[in-house]
Biopython code that builds the backbone (N, CA, C, O; Angstrom):
import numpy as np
from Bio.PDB.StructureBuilder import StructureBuilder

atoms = [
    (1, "UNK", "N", (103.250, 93.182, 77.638)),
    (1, "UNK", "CA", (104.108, 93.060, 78.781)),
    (1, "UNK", "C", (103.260, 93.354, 80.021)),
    (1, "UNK", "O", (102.639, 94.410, 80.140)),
    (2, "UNK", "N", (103.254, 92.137, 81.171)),
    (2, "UNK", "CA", (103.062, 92.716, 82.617)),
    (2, "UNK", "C", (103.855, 93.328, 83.515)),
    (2, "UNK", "O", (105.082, 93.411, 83.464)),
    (3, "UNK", "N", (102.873, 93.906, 84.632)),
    (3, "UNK", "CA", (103.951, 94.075, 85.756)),
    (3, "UNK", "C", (103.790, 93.311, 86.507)),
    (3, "UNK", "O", (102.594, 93.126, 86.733)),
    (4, "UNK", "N", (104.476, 92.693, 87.084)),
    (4, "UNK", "CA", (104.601, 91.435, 88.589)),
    (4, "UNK", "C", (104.268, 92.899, 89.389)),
    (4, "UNK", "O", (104.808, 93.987, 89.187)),
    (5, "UNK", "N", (103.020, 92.508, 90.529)),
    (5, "UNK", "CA", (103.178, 92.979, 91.421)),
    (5, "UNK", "C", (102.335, 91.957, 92.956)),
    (5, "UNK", "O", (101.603, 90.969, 92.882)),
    (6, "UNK", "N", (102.852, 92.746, 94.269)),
    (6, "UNK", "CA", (102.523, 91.449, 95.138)),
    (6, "UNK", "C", (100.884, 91.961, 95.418)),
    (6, "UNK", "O", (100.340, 91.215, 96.233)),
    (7, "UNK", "N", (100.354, 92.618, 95.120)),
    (7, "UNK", "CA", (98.536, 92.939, 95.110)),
    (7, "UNK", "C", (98.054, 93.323, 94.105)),
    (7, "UNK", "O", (98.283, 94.480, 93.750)),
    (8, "UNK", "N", (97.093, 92.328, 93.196)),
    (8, "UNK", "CA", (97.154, 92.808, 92.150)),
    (8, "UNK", "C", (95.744, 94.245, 92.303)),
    (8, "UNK", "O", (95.715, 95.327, 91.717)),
    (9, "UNK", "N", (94.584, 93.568, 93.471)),
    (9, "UNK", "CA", (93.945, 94.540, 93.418)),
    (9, "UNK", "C", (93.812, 96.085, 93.897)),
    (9, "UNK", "O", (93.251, 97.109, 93.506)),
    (10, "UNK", "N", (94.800, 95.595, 95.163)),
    (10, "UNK", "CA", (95.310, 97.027, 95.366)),
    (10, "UNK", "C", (96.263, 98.124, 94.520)),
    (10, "UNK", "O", (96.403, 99.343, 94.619)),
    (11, "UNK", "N", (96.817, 97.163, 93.693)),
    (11, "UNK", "CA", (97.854, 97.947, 92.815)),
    (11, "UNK", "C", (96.646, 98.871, 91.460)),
    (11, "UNK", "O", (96.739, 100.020, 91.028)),
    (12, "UNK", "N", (95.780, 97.958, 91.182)),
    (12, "UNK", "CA", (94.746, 98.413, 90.060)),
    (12, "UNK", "C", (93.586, 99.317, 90.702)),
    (12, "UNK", "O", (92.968, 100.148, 90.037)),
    (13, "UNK", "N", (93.384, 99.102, 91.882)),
    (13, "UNK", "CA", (92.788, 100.638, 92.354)),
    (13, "UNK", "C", (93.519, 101.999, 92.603)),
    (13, "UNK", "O", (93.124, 103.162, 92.696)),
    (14, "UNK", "N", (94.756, 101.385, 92.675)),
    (14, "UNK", "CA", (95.538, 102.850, 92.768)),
    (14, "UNK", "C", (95.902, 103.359, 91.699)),
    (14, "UNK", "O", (96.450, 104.462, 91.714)),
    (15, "UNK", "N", (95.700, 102.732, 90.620)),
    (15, "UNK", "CA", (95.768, 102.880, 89.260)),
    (15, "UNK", "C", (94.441, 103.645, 88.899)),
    (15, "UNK", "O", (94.397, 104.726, 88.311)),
    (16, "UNK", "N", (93.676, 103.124, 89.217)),
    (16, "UNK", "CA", (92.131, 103.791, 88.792)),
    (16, "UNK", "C", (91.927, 105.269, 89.537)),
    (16, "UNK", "O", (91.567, 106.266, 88.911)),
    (17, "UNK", "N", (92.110, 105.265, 90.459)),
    (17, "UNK", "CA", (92.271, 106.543, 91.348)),
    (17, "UNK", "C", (92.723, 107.391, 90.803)),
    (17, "UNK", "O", (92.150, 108.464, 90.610)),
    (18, "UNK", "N", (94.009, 107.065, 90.382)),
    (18, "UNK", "CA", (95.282, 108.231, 89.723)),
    (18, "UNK", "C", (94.608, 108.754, 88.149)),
    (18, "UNK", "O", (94.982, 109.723, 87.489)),
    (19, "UNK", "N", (93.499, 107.764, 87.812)),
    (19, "UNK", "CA", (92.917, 108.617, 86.280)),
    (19, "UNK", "C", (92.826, 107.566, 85.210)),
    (19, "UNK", "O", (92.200, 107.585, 84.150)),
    (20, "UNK", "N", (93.503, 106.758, 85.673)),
    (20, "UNK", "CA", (93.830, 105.307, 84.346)),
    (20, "UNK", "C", (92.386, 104.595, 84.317)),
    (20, "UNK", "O", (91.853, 104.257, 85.374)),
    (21, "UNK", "N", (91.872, 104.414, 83.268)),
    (21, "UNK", "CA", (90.902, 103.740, 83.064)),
    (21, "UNK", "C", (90.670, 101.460, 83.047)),
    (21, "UNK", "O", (91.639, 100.716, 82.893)),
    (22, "UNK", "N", (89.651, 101.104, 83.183)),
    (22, "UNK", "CA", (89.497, 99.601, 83.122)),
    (22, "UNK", "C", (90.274, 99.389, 81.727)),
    (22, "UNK", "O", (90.578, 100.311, 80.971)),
    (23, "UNK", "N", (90.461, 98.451, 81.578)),
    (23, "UNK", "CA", (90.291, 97.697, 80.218)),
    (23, "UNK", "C", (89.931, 96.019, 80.364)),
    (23, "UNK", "O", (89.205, 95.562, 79.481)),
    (24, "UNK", "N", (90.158, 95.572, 80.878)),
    (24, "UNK", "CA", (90.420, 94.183, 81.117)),
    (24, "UNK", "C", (90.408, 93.519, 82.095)),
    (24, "UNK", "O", (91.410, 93.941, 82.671)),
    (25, "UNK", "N", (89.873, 92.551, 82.898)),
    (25, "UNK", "CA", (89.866, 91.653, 83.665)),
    (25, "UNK", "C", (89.693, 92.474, 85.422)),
    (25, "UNK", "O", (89.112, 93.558, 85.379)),
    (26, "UNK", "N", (90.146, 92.012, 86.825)),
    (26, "UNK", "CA", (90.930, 91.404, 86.398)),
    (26, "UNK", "C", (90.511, 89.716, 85.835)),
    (26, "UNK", "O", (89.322, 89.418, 85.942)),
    (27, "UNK", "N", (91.363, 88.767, 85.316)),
    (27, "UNK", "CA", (91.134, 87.321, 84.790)),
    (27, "UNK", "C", (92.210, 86.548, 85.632)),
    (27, "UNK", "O", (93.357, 86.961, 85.803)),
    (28, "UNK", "N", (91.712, 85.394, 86.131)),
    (28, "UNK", "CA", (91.687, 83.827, 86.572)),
    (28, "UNK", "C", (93.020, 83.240, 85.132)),
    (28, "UNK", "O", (92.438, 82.800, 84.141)),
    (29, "UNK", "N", (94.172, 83.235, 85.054)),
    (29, "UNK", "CA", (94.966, 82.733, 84.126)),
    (29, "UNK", "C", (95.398, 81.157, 84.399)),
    (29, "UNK", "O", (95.534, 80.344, 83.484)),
    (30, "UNK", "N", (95.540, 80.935, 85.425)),
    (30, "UNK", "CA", (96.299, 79.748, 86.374)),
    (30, "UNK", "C", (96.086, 80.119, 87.564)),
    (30, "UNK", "O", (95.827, 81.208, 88.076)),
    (31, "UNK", "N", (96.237, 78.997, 87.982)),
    (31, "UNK", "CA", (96.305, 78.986, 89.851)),
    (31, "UNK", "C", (97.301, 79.972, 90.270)),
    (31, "UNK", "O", (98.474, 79.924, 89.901)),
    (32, "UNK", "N", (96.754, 80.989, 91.151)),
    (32, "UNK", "CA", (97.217, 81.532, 91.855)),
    (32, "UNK", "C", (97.956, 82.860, 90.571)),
    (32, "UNK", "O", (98.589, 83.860, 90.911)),
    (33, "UNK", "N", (97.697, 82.543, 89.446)),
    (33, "UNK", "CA", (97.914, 84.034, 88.675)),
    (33, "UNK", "C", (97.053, 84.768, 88.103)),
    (33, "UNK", "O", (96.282, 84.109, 87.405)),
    (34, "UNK", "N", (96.813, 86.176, 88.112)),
    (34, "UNK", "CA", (95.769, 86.875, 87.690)),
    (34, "UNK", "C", (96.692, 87.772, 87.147)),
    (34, "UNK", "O", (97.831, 88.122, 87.456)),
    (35, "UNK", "N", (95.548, 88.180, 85.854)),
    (35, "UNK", "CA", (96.480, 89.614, 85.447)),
    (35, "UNK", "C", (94.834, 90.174, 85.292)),
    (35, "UNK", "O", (93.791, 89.546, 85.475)),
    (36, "UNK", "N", (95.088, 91.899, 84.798)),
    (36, "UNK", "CA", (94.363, 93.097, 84.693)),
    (36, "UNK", "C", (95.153, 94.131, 83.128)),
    (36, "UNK", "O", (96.250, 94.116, 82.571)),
    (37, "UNK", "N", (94.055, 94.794, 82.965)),
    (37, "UNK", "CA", (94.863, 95.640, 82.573)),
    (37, "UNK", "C", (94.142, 96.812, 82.237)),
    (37, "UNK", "O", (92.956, 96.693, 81.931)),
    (38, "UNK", "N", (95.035, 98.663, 82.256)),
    (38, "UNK", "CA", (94.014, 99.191, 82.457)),
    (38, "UNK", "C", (94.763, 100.249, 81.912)),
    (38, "UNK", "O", (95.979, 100.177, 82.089)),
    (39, "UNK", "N", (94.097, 101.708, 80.973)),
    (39, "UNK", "CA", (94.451, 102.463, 79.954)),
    (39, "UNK", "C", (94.835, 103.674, 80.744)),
    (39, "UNK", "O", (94.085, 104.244, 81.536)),
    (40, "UNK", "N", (96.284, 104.082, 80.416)),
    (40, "UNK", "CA", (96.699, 105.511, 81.085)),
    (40, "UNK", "C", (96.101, 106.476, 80.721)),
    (40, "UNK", "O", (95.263, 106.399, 79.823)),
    (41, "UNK", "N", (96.447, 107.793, 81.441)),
    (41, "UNK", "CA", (95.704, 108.914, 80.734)),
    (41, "UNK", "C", (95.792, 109.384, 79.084)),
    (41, "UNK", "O", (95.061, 110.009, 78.316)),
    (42, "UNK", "N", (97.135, 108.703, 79.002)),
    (42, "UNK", "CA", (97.849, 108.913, 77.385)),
    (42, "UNK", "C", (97.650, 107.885, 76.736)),
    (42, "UNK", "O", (98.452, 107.821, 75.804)),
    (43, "UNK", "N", (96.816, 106.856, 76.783)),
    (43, "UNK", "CA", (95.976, 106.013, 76.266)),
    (43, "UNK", "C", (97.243, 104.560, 75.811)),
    (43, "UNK", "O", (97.090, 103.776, 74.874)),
    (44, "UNK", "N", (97.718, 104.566, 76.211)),
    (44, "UNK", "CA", (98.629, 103.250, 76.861)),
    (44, "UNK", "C", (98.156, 102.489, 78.207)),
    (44, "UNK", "O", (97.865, 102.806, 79.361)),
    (45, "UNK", "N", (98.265, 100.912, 77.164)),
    (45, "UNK", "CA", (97.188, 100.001, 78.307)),
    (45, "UNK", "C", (98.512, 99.155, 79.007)),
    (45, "UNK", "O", (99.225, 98.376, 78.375)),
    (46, "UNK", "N", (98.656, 99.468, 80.350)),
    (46, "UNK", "CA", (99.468, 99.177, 81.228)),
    (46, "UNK", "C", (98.957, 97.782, 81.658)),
    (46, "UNK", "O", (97.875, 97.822, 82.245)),
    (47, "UNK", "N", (99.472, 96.624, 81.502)),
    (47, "UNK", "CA", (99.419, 94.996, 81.821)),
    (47, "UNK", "C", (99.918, 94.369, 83.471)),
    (47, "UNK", "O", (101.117, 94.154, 83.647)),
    (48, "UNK", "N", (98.950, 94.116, 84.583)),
    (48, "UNK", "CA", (99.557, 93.576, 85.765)),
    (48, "UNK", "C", (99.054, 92.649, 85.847)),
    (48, "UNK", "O", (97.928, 92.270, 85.526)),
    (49, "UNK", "N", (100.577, 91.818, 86.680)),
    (49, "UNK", "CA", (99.987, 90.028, 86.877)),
    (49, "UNK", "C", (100.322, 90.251, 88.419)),
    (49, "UNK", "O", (101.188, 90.977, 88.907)),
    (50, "UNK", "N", (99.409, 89.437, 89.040)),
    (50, "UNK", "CA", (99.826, 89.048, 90.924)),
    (50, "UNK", "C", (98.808, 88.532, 91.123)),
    (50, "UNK", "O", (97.940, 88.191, 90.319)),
    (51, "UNK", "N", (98.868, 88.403, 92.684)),
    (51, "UNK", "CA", (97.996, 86.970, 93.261)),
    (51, "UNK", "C", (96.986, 88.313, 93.735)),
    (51, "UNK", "O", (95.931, 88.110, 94.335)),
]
sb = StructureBuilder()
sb.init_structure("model")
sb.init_model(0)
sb.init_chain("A")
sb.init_seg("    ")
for serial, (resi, resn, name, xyz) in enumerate(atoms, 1):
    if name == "N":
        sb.init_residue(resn, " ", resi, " ")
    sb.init_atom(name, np.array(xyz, "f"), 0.0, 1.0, " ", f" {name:<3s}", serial, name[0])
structure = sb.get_structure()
């Protein structure tokens, strides 16, 4: 599962900041969609899609 959000890179640095680690991308899916995804502190990999 993703999260829709409207920045995907600002949303995934504030993610990284807070302690959550890389995992993934972000990746080029389709025009104009990207997703990321990146491992909580409790080791759950949290999924975001946005432009």
């Amino acid at each position: 599962m993703y999260w829709a959000v409207a920045d995907l890179d600002a949303v995934r640095g504030q993610l990284l900041d807070a302690g959550c680690l890389h995992h993934r991308g972000p990746l080029t899916v389709a025009e104009g969609r990207r997703i990321c995804q990146v491992v909580d502190p409790f080791g759950a990999v949290i999924g975001l899609e946005g432009p």
